[in-house]
ROSE-597665 format. One record per residue (C-alpha): residue number from 1; residue in three letters; x, y, z. Coordinates in pm, whole numbers. Layout:
! ROSE-597665
<NUM,ala,<X,Y,Z>>
...
This chain:
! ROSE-597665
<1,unk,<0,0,0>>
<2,unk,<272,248,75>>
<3,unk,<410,462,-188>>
<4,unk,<745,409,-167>>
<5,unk,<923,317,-496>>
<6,unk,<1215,137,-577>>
<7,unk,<1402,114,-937>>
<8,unk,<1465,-254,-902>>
<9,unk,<1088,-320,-843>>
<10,unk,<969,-85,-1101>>
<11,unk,<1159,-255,-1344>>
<12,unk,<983,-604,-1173>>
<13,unk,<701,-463,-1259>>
<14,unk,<740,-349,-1590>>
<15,unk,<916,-711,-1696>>
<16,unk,<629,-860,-1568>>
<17,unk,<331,-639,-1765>>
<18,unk,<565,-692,-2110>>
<19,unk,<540,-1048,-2057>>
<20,unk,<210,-1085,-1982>>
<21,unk,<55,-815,-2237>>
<22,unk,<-190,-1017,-2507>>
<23,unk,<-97,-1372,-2372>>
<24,unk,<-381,-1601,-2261>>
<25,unk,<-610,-1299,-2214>>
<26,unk,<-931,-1526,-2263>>
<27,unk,<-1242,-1428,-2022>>
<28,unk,<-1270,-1639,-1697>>
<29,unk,<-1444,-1997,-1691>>
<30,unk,<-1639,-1857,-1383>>
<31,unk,<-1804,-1649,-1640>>
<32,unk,<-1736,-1836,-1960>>
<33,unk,<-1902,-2181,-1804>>
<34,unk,<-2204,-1938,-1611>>
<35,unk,<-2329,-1701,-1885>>
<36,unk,<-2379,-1777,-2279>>
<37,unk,<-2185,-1583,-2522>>
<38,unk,<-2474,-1354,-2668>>
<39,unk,<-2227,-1271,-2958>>
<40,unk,<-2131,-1579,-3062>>
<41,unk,<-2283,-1575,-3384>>
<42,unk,<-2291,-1257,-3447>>
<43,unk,<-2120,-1072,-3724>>
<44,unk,<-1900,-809,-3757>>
<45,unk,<-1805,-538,-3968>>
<46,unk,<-1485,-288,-3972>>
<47,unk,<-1495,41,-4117>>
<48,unk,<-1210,283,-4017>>
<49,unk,<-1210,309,-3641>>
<50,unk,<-1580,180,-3603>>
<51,unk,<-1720,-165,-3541>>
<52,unk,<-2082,-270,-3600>>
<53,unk,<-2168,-648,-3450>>
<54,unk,<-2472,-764,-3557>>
<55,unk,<-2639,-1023,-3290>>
<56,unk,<-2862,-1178,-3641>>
<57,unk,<-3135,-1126,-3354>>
<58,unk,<-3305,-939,-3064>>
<59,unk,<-3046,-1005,-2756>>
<60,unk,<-3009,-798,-2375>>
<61,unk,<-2682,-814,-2247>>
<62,unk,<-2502,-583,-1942>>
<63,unk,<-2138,-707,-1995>>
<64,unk,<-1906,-642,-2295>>
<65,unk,<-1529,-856,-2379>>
<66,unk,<-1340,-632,-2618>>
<67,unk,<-971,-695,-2721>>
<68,unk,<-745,-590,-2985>>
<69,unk,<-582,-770,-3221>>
<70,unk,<-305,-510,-3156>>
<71,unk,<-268,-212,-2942>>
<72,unk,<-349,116,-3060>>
<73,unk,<-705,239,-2936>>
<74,unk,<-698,502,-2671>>
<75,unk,<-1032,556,-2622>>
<76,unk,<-1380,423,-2759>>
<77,unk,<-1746,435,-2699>>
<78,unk,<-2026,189,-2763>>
<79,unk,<-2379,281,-2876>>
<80,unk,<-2689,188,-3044>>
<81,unk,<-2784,229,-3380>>
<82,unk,<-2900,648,-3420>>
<83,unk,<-2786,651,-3054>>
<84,unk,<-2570,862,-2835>>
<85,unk,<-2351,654,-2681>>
<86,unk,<-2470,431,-2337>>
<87,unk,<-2035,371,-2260>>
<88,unk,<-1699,504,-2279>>
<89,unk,<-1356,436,-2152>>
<90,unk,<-1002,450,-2285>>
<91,unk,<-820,169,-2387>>
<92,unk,<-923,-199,-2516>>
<93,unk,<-576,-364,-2534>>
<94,unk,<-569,-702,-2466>>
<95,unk,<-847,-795,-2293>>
<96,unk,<-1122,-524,-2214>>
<97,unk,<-1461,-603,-2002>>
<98,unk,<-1738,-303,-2042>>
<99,unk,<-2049,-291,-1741>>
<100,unk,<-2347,-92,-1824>>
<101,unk,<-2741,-87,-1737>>
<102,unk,<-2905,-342,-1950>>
<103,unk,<-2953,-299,-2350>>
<104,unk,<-3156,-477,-2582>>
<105,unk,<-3097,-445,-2915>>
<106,unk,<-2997,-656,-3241>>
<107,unk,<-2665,-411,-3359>>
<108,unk,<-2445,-220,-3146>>
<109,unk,<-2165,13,-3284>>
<110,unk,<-1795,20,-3145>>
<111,unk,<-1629,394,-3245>>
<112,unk,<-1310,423,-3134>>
<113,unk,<-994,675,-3133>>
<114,unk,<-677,497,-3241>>
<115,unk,<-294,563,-3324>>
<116,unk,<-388,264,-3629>>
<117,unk,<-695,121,-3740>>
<118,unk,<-910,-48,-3508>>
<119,unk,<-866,-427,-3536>>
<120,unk,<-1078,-615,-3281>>
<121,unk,<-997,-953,-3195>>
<122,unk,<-1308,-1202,-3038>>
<123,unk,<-1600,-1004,-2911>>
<124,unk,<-1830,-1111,-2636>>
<125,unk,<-2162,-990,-2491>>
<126,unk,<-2328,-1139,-2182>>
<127,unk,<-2624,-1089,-1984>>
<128,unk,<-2571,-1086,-1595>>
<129,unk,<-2814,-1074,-1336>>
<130,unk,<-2783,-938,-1009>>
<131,unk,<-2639,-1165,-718>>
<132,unk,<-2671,-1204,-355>>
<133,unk,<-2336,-1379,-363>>
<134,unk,<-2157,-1225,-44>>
<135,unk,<-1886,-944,-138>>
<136,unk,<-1751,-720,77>>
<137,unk,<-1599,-330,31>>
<138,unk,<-1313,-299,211>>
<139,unk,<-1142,65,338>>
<140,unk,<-806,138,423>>
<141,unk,<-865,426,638>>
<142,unk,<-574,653,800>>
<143,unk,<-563,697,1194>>
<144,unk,<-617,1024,1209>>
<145,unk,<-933,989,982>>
<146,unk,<-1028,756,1219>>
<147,unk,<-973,945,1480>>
<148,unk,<-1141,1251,1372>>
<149,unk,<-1476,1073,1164>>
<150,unk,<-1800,1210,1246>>
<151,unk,<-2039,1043,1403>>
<152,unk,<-2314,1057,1131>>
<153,unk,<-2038,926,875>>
<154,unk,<-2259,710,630>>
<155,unk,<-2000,608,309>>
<156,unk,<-2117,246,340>>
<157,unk,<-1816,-23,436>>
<158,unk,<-1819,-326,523>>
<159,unk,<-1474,-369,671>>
<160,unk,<-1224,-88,779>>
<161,unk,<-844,-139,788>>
<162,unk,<-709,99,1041>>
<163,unk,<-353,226,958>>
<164,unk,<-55,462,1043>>
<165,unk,<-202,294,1402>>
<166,unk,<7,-46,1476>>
<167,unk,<388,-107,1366>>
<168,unk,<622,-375,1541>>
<169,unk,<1001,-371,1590>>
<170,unk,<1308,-597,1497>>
<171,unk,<1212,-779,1832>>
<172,unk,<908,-882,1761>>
<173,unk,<732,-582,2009>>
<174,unk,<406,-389,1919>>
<175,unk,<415,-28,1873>>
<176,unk,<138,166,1914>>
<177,unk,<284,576,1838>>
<178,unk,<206,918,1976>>
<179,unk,<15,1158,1767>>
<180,unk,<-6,1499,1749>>
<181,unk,<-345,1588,1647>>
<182,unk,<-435,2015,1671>>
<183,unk,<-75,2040,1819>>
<184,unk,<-193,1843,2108>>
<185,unk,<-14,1491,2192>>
<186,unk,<-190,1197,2187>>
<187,unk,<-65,885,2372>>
<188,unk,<-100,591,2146>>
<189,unk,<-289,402,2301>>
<190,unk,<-547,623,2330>>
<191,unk,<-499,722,1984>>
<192,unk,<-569,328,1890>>
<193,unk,<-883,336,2127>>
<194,unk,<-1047,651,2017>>
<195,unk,<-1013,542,1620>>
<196,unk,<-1175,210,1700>>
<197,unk,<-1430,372,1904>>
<198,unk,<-1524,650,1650>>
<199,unk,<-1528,395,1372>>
<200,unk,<-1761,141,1591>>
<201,unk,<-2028,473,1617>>
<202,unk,<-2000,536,1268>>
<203,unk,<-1990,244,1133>>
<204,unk,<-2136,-48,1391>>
<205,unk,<-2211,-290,1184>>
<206,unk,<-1873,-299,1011>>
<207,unk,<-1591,-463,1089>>
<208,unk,<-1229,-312,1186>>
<209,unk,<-906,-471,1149>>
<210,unk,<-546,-303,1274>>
<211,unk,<-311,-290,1050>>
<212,unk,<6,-392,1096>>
<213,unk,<333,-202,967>>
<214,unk,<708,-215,983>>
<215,unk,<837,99,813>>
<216,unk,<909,321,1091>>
<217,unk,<1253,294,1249>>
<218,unk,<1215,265,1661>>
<219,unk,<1534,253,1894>>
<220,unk,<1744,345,1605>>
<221,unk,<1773,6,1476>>
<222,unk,<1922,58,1152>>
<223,unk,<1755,-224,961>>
<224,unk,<1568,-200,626>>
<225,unk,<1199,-266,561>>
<226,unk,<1253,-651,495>>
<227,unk,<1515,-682,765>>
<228,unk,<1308,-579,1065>>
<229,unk,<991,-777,984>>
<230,unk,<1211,-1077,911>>
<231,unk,<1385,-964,1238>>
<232,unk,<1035,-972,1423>>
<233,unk,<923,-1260,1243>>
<234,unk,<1223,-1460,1380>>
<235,unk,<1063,-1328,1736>>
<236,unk,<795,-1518,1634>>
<237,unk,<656,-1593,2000>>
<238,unk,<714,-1238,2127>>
<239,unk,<528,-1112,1827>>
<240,unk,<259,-1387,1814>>
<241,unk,<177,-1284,2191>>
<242,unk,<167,-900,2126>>
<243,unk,<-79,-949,1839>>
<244,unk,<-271,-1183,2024>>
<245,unk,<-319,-945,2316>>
<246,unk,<-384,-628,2064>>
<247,unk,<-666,-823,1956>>
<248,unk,<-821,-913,2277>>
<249,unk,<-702,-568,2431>>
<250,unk,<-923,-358,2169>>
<251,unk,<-1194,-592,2053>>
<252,unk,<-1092,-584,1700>>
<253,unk,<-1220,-826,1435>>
<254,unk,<-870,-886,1303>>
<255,unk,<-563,-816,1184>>
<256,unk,<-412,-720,806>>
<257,unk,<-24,-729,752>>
<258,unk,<127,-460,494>>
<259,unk,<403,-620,390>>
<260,unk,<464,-598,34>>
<261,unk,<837,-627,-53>>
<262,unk,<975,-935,142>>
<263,unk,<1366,-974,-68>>
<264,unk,<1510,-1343,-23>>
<265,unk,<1292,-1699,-24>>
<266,unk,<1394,-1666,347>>
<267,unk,<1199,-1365,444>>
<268,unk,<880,-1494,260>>
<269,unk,<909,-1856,474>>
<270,unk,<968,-1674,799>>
<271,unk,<656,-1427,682>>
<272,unk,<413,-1731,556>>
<273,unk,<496,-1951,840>>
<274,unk,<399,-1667,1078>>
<275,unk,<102,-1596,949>>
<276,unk,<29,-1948,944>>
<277,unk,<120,-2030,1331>>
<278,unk,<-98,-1655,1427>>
<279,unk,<-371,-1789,1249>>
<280,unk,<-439,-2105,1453>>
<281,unk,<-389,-1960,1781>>
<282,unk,<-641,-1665,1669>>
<283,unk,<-1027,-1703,1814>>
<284,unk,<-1250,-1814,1597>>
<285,unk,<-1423,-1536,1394>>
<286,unk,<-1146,-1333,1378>>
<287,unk,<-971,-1220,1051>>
<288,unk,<-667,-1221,898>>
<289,unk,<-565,-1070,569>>
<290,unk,<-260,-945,342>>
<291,unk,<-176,-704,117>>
<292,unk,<14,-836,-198>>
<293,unk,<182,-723,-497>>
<294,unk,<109,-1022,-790>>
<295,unk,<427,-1064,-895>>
<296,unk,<548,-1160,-551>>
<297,unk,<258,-1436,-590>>
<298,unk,<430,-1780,-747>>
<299,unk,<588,-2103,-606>>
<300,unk,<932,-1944,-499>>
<301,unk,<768,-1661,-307>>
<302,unk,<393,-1661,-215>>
<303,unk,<221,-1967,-348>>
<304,unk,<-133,-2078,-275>>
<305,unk,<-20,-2296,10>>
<306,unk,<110,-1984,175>>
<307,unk,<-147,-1744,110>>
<308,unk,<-413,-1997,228>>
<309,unk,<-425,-1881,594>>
<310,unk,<-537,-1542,503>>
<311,unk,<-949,-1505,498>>
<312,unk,<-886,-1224,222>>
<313,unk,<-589,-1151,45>>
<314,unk,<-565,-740,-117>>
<315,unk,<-432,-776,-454>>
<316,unk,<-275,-414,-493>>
<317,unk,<-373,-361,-871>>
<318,unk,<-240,-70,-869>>
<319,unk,<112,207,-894>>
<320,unk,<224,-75,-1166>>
<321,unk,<288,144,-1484>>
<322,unk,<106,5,-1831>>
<323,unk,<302,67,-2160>>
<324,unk,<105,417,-2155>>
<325,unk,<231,519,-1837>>
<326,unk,<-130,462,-1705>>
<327,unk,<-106,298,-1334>>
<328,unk,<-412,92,-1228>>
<329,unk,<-548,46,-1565>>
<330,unk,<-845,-217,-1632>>
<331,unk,<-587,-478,-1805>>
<332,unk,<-339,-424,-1482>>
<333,unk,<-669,-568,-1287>>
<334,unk,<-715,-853,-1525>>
<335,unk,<-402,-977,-1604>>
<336,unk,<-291,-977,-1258>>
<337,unk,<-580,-1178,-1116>>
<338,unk,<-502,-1408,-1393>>
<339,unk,<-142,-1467,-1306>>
<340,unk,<-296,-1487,-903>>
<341,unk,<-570,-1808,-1048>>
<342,unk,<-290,-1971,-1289>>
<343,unk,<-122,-1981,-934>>
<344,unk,<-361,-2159,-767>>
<345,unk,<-513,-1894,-538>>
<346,unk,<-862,-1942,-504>>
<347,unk,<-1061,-1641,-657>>
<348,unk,<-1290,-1617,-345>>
<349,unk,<-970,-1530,-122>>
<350,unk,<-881,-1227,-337>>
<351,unk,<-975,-814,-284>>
<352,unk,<-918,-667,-604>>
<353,unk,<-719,-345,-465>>
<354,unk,<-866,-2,-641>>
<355,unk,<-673,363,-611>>
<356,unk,<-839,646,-490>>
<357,unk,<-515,848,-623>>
<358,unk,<-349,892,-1005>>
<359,unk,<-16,882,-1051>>
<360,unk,<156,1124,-1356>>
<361,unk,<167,908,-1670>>
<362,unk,<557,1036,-1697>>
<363,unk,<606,819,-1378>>
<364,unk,<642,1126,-1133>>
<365,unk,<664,1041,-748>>
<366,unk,<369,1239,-730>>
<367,unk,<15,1168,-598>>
<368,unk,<-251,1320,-626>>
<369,unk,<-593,1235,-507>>
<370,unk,<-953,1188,-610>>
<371,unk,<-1099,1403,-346>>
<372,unk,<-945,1697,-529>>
<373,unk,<-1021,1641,-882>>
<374,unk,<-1331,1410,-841>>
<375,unk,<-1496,1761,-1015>>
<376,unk,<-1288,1765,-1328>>
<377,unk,<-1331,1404,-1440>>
<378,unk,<-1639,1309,-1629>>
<379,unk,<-1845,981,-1535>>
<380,unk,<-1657,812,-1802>>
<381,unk,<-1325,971,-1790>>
<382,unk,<-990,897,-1580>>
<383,unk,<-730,1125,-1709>>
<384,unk,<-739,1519,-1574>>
<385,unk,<-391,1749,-1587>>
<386,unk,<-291,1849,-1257>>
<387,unk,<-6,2057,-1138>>
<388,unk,<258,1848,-1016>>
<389,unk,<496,2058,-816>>
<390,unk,<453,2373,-1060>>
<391,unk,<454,2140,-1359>>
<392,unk,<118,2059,-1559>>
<393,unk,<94,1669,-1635>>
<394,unk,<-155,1457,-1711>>
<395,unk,<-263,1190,-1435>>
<396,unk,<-433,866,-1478>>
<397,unk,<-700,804,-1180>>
<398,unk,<-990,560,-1170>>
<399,unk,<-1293,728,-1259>>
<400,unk,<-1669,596,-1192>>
<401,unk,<-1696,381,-1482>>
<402,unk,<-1354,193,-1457>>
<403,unk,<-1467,149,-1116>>
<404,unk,<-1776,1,-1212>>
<405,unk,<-1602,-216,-1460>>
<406,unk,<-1371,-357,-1245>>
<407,unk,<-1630,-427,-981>>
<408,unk,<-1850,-559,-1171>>
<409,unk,<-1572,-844,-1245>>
<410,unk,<-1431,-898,-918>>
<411,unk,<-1839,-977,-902>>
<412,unk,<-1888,-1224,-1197>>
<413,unk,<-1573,-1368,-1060>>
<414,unk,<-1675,-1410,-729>>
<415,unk,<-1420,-1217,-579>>
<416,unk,<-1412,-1209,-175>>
<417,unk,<-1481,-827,-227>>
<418,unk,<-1283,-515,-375>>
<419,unk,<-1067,-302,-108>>
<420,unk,<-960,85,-119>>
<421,unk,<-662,274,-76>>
<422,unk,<-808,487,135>>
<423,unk,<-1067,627,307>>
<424,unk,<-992,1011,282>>
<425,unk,<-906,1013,-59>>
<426,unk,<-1257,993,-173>>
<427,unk,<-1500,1250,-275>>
<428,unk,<-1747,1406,-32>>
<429,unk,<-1996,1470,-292>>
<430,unk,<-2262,1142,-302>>
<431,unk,<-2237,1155,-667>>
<432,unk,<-1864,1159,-709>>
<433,unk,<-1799,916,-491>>
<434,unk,<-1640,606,-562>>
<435,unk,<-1734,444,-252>>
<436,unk,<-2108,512,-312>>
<437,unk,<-2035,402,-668>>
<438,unk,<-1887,67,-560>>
<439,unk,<-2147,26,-323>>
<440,unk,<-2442,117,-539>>
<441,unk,<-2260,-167,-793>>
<442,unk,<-2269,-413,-563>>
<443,unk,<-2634,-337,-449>>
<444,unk,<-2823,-206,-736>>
<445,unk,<-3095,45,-609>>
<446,unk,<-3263,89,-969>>
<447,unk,<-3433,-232,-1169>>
<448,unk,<-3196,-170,-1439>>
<449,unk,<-3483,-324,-1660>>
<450,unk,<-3303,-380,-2040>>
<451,unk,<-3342,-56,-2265>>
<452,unk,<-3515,-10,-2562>>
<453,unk,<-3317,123,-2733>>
<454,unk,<-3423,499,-2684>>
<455,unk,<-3298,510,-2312>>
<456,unk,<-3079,843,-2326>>
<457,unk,<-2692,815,-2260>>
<458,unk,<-2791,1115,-1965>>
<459,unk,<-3075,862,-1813>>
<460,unk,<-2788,588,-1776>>
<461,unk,<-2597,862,-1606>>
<462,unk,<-2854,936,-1387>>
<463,unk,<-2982,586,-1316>>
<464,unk,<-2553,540,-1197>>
<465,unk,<-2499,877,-985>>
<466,unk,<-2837,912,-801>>
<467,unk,<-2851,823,-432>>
């Protein structure tokens, strides 16, 4: 979760994108073997940069699979025929999944903008219903958020992970730090206790878990990131104890470990075996749950076996630059959760991880946040300039559709839920929101009964943003 960047892991990342960019980028048997292919037989004709599929009949469908034969589209739209257009994003690449309100029609038209002309590869259209299969929306949420959250606070969460809150040291110890909050000190205990407590009378239904950290430096110890939770980890009693107590001590529902950049095969055994042993000896009910980077996930480092004590693992979809310089973009989500199933981690263990920040597509250490541009980005855009330090650059963010999107297939995958970084970083306003959005995704307030044909590209809108 932490924004700290390192050269060798950016180029990780990169290696890994490259290699995985158009291979194997079929849709999911969860929705493949579930849902029939509405476009099967259809046709489809080219024409410069627009598409027209023709179903050869009447058909409603709520989900569209676009991918290109080769890159080159950087935005597109989909409408009916005489329509304005119901959808649009930026980018298809190599595998592309569209949500949207119901349609029922026999053509539909794909326009796009493209460096080359448009050449689609396989399309798909499916129709899917509503579920009551259980999925959760997980919050990071910052301490002194927490701490300071009004009462009547009402963005619906299911689960909170409290941070900035809990770190432990090279011997295996529990930290809870001081805060200054309105230049008074707060102990921090009492800093722990008061977030919990504002959180349960917000939000009492919800549940909160402490997350744990390692990146602050106590006693002067000297030690890297990796080296003083390995350090702690080799404490393993000491630490197992303090966790154990935290728990018990403030009546939380859980724990969540941020530890994303373990180094040798040593420091992921002594982290997996950990979590394993503090896992057993936790009281039933209680969770525990990870945040992790997909290329950490394979046999050498995290494998399924490992992974398989956590209730919910956070895949953190996110900060990994595209070939665009676009961070968090929908074919980051997919091809990552691929790369977590061909693994062997079970799809209903997984939080797909969403941003609630953009990143500069030139790869500037620079973040800037929803909350502050929610305004300038249109339902269906994600890219806004923003001055970066006195410099004007363009910066990729997650706007309400993506989000949609990429709920709506941690959904038809049967995710365990989707999970935020953070709390704060989201809009006030109900209808900019991307927690409300998420939520009202996951628990549809309108009978999105299939269109006509003539339903207006502002009524969709509408139908999305209201509540």
């Amino acid at each position: 979760m932490k924004k700290t960047v390192f050269i060798t892991l950016t180029a990780i990342i990169f290696a890994f994108l490259f290699s995985s960019c158009y291979v194997a980028d079929s849709t999911f048997e969860e929705i493949t073997s579930n849902y029939f292919n509405l476009a099967k037989k259809a046709k489809v004709s080219s024409s410069e940069n627009t598409t027209v599929v023709d179903f050869g009949r009447t058909v409603t469908f709520n989900r569209l699979v676009l991918r290109e034969k080769k890159g080159g589209v950087v935005s597109f739209a989909l409408s009916l025929p005489g329509s304005y257009p119901f959808y649009e994003n930026d980018f298809i690449g190599g595998y592309r999944y569209c949500a949207f309100p119901s349609v029922t029609t026999d053509k539909l038209c794909i326009s796009a903008t493209s460096s080359q002309h448009m050449s689609l590869g396989t399309i798909e259209a499916y129709y899917i219903p509503a579920s009551d299969y259980p999925f959760t929306l997980t919050s990071y949420i910052t301490a002194k958020t927490a701490y300071s959250l009004s009462p009547d606070a009402d963005a619906p969460v299911d689960i909170f992970n409290l941070i900035y809150s809990v770190y432990l040291d090279k011997d295996g110890n529990v930290r809870l730090p001081d805060y200054y909050v309105d230049d008074s000190k707060v102990d921090g205990r009492d800093m722990l206790s008061s977030c919990i407590r504002s959180l349960r009378t917000a939000y009492p239904d919800a549940k909160i878990l402490a997350t744990v950290l390692g990146d602050k430096e106590f006693d002067s110890d000297g030690l890297s990131l990796n080296q003083r939770y390995s350090s702690a980890f080799s404490n393993s009693q000491t630490l197992k104890a303090a966790l154990l107590s935290l728990i018990e001590t403030y009546r939380l529902d859980g724990l969540s470990f941020d530890y994303e950049y373990p180094v040798s095969e040593r420091d992921y055994s002594l982290f997996s075996d950990f979590c394993a042993q503090l896992k057993k000896d936790m009281p039933d009910g209680k969770m525990l749950t990870a945040a992790v980077s997909a290329w950490c996930v394979d046999e050498k480092r995290l494998n399924a076996k490992a992974l398989s004590c956590f209730d919910r693992i956070t895949l953190m979809a996110y900060d990994s630059p595209d070939e665009n310089g676009c961070h968090s973009t929908f074919y980051t989500a997919y091809s990552q959760l691929r790369r977590l199933k061909d693994n062997g981690v079970p799809l209903s263990s997984i939080q797909l991880g969403l941003p609630l920040y953009s990143k500069p597509t030139d790869g500037t250490l620079y973040f800037p946040t929803y909350a502050d541009h929610a305004e300038e980005l249109s339902f269906f855009s994600n890219v806004t300039s923003v001055n970066c330090d006195g410099q004007t650059k363009p910066c990729y963010f997650n706007g309400r559709q993506l989000v949609i999107d990429k709920t709506s297939f941690a959904m038809d995958l049967r995710l365990g839920g989707v999970a935020l970084w953070h709390y704060s970083l989201d809009s006030k306003n109900p209808s900019l929101s991307l927690i409300r959005t998420i939520y009202r995704t996951i628990h549809p307030k309108y009978d999105y009964s299939p269109a006509t044909g003539t339903q207006s590209n502002s009524a969709v809108i509408q139908n999305l943003t209201d509540g």
